[in-house]
C-alpha positions as CSV (number, residue, x, y, z in Angstrom):
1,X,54.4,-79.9,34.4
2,X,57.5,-81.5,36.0
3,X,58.8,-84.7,34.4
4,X,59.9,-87.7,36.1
5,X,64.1,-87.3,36.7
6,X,66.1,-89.6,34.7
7,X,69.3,-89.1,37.1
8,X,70.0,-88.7,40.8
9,X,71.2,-85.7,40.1
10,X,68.1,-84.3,38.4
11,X,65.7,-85.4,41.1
12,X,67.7,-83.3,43.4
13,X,67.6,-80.6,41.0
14,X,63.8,-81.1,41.3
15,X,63.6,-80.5,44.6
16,X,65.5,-77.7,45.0
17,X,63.6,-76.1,42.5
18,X,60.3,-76.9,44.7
19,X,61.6,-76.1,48.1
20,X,62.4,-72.8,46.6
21,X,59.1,-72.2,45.2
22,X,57.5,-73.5,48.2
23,X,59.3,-71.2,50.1
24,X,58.6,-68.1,47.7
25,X,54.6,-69.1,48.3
26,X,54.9,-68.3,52.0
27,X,55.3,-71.9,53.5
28,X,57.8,-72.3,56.9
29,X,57.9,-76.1,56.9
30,X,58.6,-78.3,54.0
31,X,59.3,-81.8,53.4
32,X,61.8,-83.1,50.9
33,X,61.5,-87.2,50.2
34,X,63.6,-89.0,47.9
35,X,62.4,-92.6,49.0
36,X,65.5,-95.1,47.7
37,X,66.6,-97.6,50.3
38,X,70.5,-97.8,48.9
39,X,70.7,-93.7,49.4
40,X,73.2,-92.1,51.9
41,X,71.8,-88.7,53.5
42,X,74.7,-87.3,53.6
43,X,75.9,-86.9,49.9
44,X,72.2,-85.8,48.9
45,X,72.2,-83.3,51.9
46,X,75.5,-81.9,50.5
47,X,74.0,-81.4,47.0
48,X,70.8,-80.4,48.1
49,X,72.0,-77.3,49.9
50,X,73.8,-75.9,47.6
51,X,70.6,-74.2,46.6
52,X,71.1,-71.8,49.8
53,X,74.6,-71.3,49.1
54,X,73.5,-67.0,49.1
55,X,72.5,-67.8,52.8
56,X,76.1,-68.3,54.0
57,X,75.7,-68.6,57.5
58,X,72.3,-67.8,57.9
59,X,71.6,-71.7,56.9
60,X,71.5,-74.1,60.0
61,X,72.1,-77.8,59.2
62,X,71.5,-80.1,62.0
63,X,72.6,-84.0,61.7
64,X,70.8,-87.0,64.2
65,X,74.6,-86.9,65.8
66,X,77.8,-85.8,66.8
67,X,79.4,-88.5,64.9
68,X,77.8,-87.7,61.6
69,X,78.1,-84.1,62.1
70,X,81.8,-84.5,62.9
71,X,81.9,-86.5,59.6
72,X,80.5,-83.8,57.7
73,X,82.7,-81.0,58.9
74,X,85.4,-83.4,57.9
75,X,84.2,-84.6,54.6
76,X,82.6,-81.3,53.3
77,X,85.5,-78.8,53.5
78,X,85.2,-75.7,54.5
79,X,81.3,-74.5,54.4
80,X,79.8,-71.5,55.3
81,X,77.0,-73.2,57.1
82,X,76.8,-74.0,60.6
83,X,76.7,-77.6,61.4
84,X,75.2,-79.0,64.7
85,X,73.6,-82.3,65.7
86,X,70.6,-83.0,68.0
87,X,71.6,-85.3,70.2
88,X,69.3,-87.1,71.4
89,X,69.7,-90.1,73.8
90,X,66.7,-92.0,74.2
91,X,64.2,-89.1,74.2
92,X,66.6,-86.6,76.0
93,X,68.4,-83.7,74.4
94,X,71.8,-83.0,75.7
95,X,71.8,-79.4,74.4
96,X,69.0,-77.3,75.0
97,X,66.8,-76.0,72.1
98,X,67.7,-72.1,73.3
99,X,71.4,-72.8,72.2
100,X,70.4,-74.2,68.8
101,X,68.7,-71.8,68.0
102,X,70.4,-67.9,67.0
103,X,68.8,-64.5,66.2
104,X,71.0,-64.4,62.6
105,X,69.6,-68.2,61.9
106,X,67.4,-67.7,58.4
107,X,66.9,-71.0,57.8
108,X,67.0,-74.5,59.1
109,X,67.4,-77.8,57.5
110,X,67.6,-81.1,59.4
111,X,69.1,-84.4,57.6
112,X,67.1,-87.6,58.2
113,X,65.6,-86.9,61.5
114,X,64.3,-90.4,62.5
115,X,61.3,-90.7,65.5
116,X,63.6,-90.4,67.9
117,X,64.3,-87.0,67.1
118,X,61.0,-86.2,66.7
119,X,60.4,-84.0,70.0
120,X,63.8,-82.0,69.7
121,X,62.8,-81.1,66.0
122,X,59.6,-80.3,67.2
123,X,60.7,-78.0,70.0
124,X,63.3,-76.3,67.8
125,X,60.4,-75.6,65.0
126,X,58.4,-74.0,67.8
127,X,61.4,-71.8,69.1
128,X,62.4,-70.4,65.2
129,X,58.8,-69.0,64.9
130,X,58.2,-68.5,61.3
131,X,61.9,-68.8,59.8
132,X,61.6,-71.3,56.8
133,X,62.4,-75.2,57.8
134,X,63.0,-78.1,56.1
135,X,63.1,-81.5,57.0
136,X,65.2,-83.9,54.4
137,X,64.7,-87.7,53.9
138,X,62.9,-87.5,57.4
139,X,61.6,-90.9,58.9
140,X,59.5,-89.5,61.9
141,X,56.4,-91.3,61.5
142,X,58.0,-94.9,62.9
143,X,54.7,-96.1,64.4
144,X,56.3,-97.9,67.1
145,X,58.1,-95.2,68.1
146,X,55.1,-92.2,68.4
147,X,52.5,-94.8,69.0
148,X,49.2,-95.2,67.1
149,X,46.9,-94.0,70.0
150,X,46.3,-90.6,71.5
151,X,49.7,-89.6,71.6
152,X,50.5,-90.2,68.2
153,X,47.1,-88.7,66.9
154,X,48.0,-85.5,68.8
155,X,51.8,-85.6,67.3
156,X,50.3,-86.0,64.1
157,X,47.8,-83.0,64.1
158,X,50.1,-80.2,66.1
159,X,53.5,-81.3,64.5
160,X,53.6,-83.4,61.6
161,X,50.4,-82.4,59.1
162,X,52.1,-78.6,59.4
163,X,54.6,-79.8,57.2
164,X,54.2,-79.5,53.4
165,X,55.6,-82.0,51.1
166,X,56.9,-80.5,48.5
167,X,59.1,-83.0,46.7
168,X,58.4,-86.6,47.1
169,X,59.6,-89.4,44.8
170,X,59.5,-92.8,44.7
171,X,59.2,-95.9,42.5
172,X,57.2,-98.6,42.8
173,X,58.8,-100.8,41.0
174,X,61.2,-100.8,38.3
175,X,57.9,-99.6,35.7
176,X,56.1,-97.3,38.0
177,X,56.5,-94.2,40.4
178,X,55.1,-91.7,42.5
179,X,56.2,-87.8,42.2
180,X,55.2,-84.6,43.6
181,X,57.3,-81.6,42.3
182,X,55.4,-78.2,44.2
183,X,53.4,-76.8,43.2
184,X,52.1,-79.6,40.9
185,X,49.5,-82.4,42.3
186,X,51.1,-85.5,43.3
187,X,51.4,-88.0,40.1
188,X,51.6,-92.1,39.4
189,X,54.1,-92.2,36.7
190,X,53.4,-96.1,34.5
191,X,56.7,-96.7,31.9
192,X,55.1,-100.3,30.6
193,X,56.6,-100.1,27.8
194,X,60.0,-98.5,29.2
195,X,58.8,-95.0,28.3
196,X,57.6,-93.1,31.7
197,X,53.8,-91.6,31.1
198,X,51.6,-89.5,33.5
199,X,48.6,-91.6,34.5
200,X,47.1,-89.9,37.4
201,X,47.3,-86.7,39.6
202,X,46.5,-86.5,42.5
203,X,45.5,-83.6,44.9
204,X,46.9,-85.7,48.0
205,X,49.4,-88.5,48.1
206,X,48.1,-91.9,47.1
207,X,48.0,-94.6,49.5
208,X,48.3,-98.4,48.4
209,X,44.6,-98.4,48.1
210,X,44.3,-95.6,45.6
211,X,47.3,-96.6,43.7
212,X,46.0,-100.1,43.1
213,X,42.7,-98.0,42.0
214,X,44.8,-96.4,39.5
215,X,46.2,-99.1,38.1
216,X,43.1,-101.2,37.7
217,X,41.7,-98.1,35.7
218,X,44.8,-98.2,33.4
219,X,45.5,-102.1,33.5
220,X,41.7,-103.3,33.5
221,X,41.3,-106.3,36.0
222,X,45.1,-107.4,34.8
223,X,47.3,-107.7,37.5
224,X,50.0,-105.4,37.2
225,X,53.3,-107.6,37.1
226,X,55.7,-106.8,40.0
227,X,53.5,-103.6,40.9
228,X,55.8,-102.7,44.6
229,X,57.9,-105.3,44.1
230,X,61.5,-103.7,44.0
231,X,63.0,-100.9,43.1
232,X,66.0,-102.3,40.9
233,X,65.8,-101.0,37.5
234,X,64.6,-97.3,38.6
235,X,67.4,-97.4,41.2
236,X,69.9,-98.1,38.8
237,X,68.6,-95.5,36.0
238,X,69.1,-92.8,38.8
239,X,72.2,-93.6,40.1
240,X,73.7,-93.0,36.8
């Protein structure tokens, strides 16, 4: 059973470990969230993929921009990696999804691809076939972006729920959190007396309904002080 990181470092360590034995069960496109408000993308993306340093060029990473891609080039050193960008102004791609896209690609992982990357991402997903991607810190389900009618229903079910999560973390506040670490169920962690316990697992993620569910079972009819109120103390622990 995974336990719930103490250090940045460790929660990426986590999810490397699950992408890896997400993508040894068979799955194509995988999810990894690590849902902190004060994190950059890039440093994490630059940890996180040293998991596929064996890949050499066979791993694709693809940044929202030029800009941040050109930083990462500079920044990173000399990688074996290809870096691109998507490119995307307004809800046009400059370079066509046949040019990202190469028969000696193995992999593909995109760093923080917001909604309005969310049809370029899509197209490229369809081109690779069945070559492994993973999407990292994503933030493609801005409602006002996709919409919340027929469009965004249809997004949803051909695109975005053929992605498997399969790391996830984030606290509630600075006494609870939510983790999934494939191939375990998705957990509520409770620390309320500054030591972290497992109080529920889940076989889907929680919304804010079930979570308050779960903490009424543990809390009674108490109110659970500062449940989603900020993320200070966790933030801190994991930023050690």
């Amino acid at each position: 059973m995974p336990e719930l990181p103490n250090t940045l470092d460790d929660a990426i360590a986590q999810a490397q470990s699950a992408t890896q034995a997400a993508l040894a069960a068979g799955y194509t496109r995988l999810q990894v969230e690590l849902v902190f408000p004060e994190l950059k993308a890039m440093p994490i993306a630059q940890k996180f993929i040293s998991t596929f340093h064996d890949r050499g060029a066979g791993l694709k990473l693809f940044f929202t921009d030029s800009g941040i891609a050109a930083l990462a080039k500079r920044d990173w050193g000399e990688i074996p990696h290809p870096i691109r960008s998507l490119d995307v102004a307004g809800s046009r791609q400059t370079t066509p999804v046949e040019e990202q896209v190469d028969p000696e690609d193995e992999i593909y992982v995109f760093v923080a691809p917001s909604s309005v990357e969310v049809s370029p991402v899509e197209q490229i997903c369809s081109v690779v076939g069945e070559r492994p991607v993973i999407l990292l810190n994503p933030r493609l389900e801005d409602v006002a972006t996709i919409g919340i009618g027929y469009a965004g229903r249809q997004l949803r079910q051909r695109f975005l729920d053929t992605i498997e999560p399969c790391y996830y973390l984030r606290p509630l506040d600075d006494q609870s959190a939510v983790l999934r670490c494939y191939p375990a169920p998705w957990q509520v962690w409770y620390a309320p007396d500054g030591e972290y316990q497992l109080i529920a697992e889940e076989q889907e993620r929680p919304d804010s309904e079930r979570l308050d569910e779960i903490f009424a079972g543990v809390l009674g009819q108490s109110a659970k002080p500062g449940l989603f109120a900020g993320f200070q103390q966790f933030l801190k622990a994991l930023g050690r």
